[in-house]
N, C-alpha and C positions, 0 to 999 in steps of 0.2 A: 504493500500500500504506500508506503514513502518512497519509492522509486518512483511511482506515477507522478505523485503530487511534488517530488523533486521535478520532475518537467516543468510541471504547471509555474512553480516558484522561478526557474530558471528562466522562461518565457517571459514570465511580468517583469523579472527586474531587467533584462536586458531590454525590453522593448522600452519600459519605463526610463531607463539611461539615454535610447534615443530621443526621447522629447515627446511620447504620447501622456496625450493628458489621462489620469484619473482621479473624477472628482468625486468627492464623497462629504457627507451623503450624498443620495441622486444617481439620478440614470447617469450614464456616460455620455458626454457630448461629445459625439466623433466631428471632428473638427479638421481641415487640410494642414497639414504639417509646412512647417514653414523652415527654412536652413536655415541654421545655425550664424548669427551674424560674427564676423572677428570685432577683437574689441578696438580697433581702432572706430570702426563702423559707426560705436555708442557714443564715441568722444564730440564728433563733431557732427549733428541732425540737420538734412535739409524740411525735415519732416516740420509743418505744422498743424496745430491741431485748433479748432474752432466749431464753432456752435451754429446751426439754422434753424431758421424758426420755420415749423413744420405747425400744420390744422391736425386735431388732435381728429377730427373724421371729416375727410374729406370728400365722404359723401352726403352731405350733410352744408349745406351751405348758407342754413343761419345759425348753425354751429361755429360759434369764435371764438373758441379755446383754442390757445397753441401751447406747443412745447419746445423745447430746445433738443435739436438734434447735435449727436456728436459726430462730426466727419476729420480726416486727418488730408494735406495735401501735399505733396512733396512736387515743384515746379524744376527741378531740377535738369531735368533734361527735354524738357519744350523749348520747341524751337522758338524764334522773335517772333513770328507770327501766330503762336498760339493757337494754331488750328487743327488738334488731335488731342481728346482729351482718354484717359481711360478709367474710368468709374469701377472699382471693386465693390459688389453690392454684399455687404457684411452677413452672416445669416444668424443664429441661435446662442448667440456667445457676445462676451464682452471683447470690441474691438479692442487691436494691439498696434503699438505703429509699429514692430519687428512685420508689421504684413505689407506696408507698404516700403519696405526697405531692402526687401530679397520675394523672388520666385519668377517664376518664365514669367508673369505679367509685367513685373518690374524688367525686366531681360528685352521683355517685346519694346516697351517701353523708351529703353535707349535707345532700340531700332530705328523707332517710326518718330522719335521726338515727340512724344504726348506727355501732357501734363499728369499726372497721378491724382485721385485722388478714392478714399474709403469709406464707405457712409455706414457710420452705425446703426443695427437691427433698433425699429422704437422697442421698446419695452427690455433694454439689455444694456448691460455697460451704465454709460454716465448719460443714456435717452430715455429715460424712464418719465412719460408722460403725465401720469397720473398720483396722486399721494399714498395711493397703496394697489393690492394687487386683488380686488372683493373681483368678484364674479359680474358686475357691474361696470366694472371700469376695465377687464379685461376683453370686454367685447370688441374694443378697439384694435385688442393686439391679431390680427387677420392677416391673409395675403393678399386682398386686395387693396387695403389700406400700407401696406408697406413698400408694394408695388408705387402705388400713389406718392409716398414720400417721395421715390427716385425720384418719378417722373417732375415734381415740383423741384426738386432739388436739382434737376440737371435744365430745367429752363430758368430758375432763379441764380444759379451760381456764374453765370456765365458774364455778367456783369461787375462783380465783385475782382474776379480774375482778370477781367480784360481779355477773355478770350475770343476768336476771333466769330465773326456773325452767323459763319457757316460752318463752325468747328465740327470735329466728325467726332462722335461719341460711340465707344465699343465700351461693352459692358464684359463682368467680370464677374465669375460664382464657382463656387464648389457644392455639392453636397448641396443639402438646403439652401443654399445661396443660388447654388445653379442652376437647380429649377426657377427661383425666383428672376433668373438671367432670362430661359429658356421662357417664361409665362409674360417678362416684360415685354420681350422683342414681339410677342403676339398679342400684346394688350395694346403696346404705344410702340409701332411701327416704323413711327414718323421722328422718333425724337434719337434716333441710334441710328449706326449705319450695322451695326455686328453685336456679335456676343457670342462668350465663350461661356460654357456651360458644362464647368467637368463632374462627371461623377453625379450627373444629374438625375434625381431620381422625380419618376412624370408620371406614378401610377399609385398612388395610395393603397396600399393592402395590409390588413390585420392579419398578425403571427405572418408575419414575410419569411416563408424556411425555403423557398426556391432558392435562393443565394449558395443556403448551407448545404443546398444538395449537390450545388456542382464543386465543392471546396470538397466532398464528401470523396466525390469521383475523382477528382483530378488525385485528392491525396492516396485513394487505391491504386492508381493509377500509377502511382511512384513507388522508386524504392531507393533507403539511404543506407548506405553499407548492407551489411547483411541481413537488414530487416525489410521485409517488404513492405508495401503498403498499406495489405489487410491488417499485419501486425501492428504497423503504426494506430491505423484506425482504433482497434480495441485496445492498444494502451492512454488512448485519447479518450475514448468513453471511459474506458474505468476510472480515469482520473476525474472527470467530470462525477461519475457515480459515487466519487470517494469523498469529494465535496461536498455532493448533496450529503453526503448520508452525516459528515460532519458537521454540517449547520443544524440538524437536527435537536444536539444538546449542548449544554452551556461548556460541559469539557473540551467538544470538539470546536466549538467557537471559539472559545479560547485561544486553541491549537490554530486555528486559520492568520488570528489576529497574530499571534507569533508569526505565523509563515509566512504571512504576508505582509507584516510590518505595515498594517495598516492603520492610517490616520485617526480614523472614524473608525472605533472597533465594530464587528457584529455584536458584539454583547449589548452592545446600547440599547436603548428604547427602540430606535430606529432600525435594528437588525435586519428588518426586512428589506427596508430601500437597500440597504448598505450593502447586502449577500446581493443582492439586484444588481448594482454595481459593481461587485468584483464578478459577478459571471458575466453580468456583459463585456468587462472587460476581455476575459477571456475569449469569450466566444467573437470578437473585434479581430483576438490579435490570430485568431483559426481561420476567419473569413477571409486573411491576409489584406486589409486594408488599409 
């Protein structure tokens, strides 16, 4: 049984050493991984960060609450004429400016001379619209209201920047973001010329286990050294099976919380979110993503 669960422990910390998040309590927020900046990178920021004022429901138009958006912009390699912008639309997480500071969007970036800029998800980070989170006030947090903010946001910024009349705007998503790339370009057509949409998921389904079935075959499908893949396979369930059956009592949670040098124990009140999160965890780092 500690052979198995030795994998399991070996997986989390190496993967955890290269920069995936686990947050706890709470579900895991799979989030695009960003390279590693050098520290000279931190020393000296073209990066700046500022506020927009965004309608708190934009469908809604004698509604005149607003809120303050957080967006970051780095102008550093736009050309004089300022006529190629590229918009990273944030999704499910507290924006970082390590995102507009490295990755192929930054990379295309230098290419094409476009200005950068990242717009914070409302309801996340330092864009929190409303005084709290009642069931009332989260009606606003939607996709076609955040859809909405780009859209206001990339015909309101444009004057602020001085960019040019005809500037070409390509949009930018991962993951939740990328769908939100992929559902912009088909809501407002007119206000982008492109977008990139990686990792984009476009079909909402409850209990999503198609994924894990083709992770399931590919890994039968393999063999690493002298073990084949079927044997992979069942030392991968059993280890999972050994989890389970250890969360079951406060000895074997214990024994997790040691293993896994976890922040937030299982033992807590919270035990349940928390086991939720360390298997999603695992089950992230088997999906290979």
């Amino acid at each position: 049984m500690k052979v198995f669960l030795a994998v399991l422990v070996i997986l989390f910390v190496s993967e955890n050493v290269q920069g995936q998040m686990f947050d706890t309590p709470g579900r895991l927020r799979k989030k695009c991984k960003v390279p590693a900046r050098k520290v000279s990178d931190a020393l000296v920021s073209s990066v700046k960060i500022d506020f927009f004022t965004q309608y708190l429901d934009h469908s809604d138009a004698s509604h005149a609450k607003t809120f303050k958006q957080r967006y970051f912009v780095d102008e550093q390699y736009a050309s004089a004429e300022k006529d190629v912008a590229f918009l990273f639309i944030d999704g499910e997480s507290e924006s970082s400016e390590d995102f507009i500071k490295s990755g192929e969007w930054v990379e295309s970036a230098k290419k094409f001379n476009a200005s950068l800029f990242l717009l914070e998800h409302r309801y996340f980070g330092k864009s929190i619209p409303t005084e709290d989170l009642s069931t009332e006030n989260l009606k606003y947090l939607t996709v076609d209201q955040a859809l909405a903010d780009t859209a206001n946001f990339i015909e309101g910024i444009k004057t602020q920047y001085k960019l040019a009349p005809d500037v070409k705007w390509i949009v930018f998503g991962c993951s939740y973001s990328g769908s939100l790339v992929a559902w912009f370009r088909q809501k407002y057509p007119d206000l982008t010329k492109g977008g990139v949409a990686s990792s984009a998921p476009l079909v909402a389904k409850v209990n999503f286990a198609d994924y894990h079935k083709v992770v399931y075959d590919d890994i039968r499908s393999s063999k690493n050294g002298n073990q084949t893949g079927e044997e992979c396979i069942s030392a991968v369930q059993k280890a999972f099976e050994q989890l389970n059956s250890k969360a079951q009592n406060k000895d074997g949670q214990l024994g997790l919380d040691n293993m896994f040098k976890l922040c937030d124990t299982i033992t807590e009140n919270n035990s349940a979110e928390n086991l939720a999160s360390l298997t999603d965890y695992l089950l992230y780092f088997f999906s290979g993503k």
